[in-house]
N, C-alpha and C positions, 0 to 999 in steps of 0.2 A: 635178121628177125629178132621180134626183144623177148628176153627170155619170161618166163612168165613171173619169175620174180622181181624184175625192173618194171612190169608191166602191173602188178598190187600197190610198188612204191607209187607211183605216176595216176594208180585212179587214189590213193590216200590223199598223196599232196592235192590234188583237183578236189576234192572232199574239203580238204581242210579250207581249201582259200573259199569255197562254197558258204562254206557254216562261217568262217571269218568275215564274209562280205554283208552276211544275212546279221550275224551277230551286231555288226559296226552301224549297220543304215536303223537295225531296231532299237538298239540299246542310246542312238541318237535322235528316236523320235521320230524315224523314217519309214515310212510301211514299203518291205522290198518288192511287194508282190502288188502294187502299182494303188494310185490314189494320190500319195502327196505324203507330207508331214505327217502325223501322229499328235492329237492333243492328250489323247486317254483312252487307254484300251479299259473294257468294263468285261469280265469275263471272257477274256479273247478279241472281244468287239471291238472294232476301230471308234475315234470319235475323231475325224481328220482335223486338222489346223484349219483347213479352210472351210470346213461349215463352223467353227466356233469366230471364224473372223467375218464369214457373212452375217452371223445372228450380233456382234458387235460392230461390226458397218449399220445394220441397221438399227440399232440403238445409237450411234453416233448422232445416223442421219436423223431420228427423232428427237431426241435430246443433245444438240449441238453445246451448249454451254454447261453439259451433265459434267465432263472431262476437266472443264476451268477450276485448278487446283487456285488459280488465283484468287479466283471469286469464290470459292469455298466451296468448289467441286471436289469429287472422289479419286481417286488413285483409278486409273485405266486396267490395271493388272488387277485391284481388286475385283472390277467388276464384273472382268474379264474370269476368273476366278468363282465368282455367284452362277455367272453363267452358264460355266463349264459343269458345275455342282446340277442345276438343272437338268442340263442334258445326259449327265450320268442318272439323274433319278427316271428321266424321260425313258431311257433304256433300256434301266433296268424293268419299269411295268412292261414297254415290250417286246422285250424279251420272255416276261412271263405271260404277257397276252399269247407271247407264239407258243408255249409250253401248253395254255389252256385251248390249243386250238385255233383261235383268233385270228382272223386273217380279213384285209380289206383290199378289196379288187380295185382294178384299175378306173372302172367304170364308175364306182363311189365315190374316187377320188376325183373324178373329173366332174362330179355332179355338183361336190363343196366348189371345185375352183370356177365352175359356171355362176353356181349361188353368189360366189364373192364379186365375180366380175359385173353378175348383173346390176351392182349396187352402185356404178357407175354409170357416167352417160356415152362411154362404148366401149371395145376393147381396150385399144389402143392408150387412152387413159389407164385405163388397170394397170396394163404391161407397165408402165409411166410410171407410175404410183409404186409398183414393186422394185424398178430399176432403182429409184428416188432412194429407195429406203433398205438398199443395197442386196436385194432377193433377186437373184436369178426363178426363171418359171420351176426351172427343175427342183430347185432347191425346197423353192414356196410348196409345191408337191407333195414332196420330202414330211413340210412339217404340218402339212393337213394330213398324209395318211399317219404319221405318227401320232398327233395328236385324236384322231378316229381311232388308231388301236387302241390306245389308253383310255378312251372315253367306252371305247364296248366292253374293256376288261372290265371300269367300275362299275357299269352296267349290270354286268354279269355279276359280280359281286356285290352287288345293292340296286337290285330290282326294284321295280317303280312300287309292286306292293309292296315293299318293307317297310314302308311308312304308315301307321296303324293310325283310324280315325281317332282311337284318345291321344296320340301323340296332335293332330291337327287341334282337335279340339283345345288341347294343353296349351298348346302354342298359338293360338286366336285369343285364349282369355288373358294372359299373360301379355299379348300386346296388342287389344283391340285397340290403343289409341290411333296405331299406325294402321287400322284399316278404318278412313273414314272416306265422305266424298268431299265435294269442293267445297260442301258448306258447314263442313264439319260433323256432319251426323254418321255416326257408325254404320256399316255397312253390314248387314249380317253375314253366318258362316258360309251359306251355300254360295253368295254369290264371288267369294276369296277363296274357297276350298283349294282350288287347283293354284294359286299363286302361294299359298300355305304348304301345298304339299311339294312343289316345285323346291323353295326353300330348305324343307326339311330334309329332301332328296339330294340336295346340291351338299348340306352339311353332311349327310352322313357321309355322303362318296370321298368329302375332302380329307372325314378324320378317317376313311377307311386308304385314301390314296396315301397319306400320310403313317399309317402303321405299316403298309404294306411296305412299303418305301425306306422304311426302317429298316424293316428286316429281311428285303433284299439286300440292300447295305452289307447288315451285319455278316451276310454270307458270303457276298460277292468278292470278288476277286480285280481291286482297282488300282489300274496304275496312271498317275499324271507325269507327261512328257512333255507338255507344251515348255516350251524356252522361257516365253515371256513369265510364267508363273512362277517357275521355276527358280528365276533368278530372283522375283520380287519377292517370293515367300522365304530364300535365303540371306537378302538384304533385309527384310524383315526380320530374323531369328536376329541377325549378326546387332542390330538398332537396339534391340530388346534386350541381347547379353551387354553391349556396352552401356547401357540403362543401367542396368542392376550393378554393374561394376561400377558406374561411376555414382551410386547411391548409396556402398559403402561406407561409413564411417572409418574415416583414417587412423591410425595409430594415436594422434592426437588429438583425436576427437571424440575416443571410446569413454564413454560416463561412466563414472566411478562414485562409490560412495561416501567418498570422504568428504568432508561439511567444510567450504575456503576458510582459511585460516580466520581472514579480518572480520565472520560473521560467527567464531568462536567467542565467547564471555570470559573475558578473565575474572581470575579469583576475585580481584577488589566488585566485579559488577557484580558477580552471583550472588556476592554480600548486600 
């Protein structure tokens, strides 16, 4: 029988290879407690490798010649990197949508994914259409109810009244050109009211998405793990230090103020 002192040693070591195995798979980008990879935890919150490499599948499959560094395409890892930058601001609204209460059912979300199908001519096309452009159904899911949280949070934070008739009115006389009909004669206010207030409601929510965004930021707590970034944004640093090292002026090349001799005047010229 083990004595109860060999028996402390024995659950410690089992501890420690525990917190070792947990430390090794997180501190590499690996979430231990199942999912996959790690691109960015955002306040605790996972952002897997593989929903950042679905949402860049299907920007590949959209823009296939986006990647041709040849033809004066962008670096993969940068935009890979924009990407990820989004999805952490995606997060953070909701995260604070869940803060404010904010929640979207199942059944809303299946109501958007009907809307969207039916703008096809059947299922089975959609499905097609989403495959094509590298969205699994679950995924697609994913980014209608997230995009539905973020849209109730601004919602809630810039209600449809917030937009005051002098703000419409301001904004009609300042660009009546752009409300005319086919034959150029100006439309009057009542019959543009609601495409004016639409506008004005779309700008506030974007500079109120955008402060808010901010300063979730400035508080949150972000860490990026993805590889690919990783390595691109330190082959970056390392291009930029050897830039500036090699745009030093060398020892014989540092200017001095002494005037070359043969554009010095001798005595007999300054006579």
């Amino acid at each position: 029988m083990l004595s109860r002192k060999r028996v402390i040693v024995i659950v410690a070591l089992v501890l420690l290879m525990v917190v070792g195995i947990v430390l090794y798979f997180t501190l590499g980008g690996w979430n231990p407690f199942g999912g996959g990879r790690v691109a960015a935890t955002v306040n605790g919150e996972a952002i897997l490798v593989k929903t950042l490499d679905a949402r860049m599948d299907g920007l590949i499959a959209q823009n296939p010649a986006l990647f041709d560094t040849s033809q004066g395409g962008v670096e993969e890892a940068s935009v890979r990197r924009s990407i990820l930058d989004s999805m952490i601001d995606n997060l953070l609204l909701e995260q604070e949508a869940a803060r404010e209460g904010i929640s979207i059912s199942d059944q809303e979300v299946q109501e958007q994914v009907e809307q969207r199908a039916e703008t096809y001519p059947d299922r089975e096309s959609f499905e097609k259409d989403l495959a094509n452009n590298g969205y699994t159904m679950d995924f697609f899911e994913s980014q209608i109810r997230a995009g539905m949280l973020v849209d109730a949070l601004m919602q809630k934070k810039v209600p449809d009244d917030s937009v005051t008739e002098a703000e419409i009115q301001a904004y009609y006389d300042e660009n009546i050109q752009s409300f005319t009909d086919g034959e150029g004669v100006e439309r009057p206010l009542e019959e543009v009211e609601s495409s004016v207030r639409s506008i004005l409601l779309t700008r506030k929510r974007a500079t109120e998405r955008a402060g808010m965004t901010a300063s979730l930021r400035a508080k949150a707590k972000i860490e990026i793990l993805d590889p690919q970034i990783l390595n691109y944004e330190k082959a970056s640093e390392e291009t930029s230090t050897d830039e500036i090292l090699t745009d030093e002026p060398s020892a014989d090349e540092t200017p001095t103020d002494e005037v070359p001799t043969d554009e010095v005047p001798t005595t007999e010229e300054a006579q």
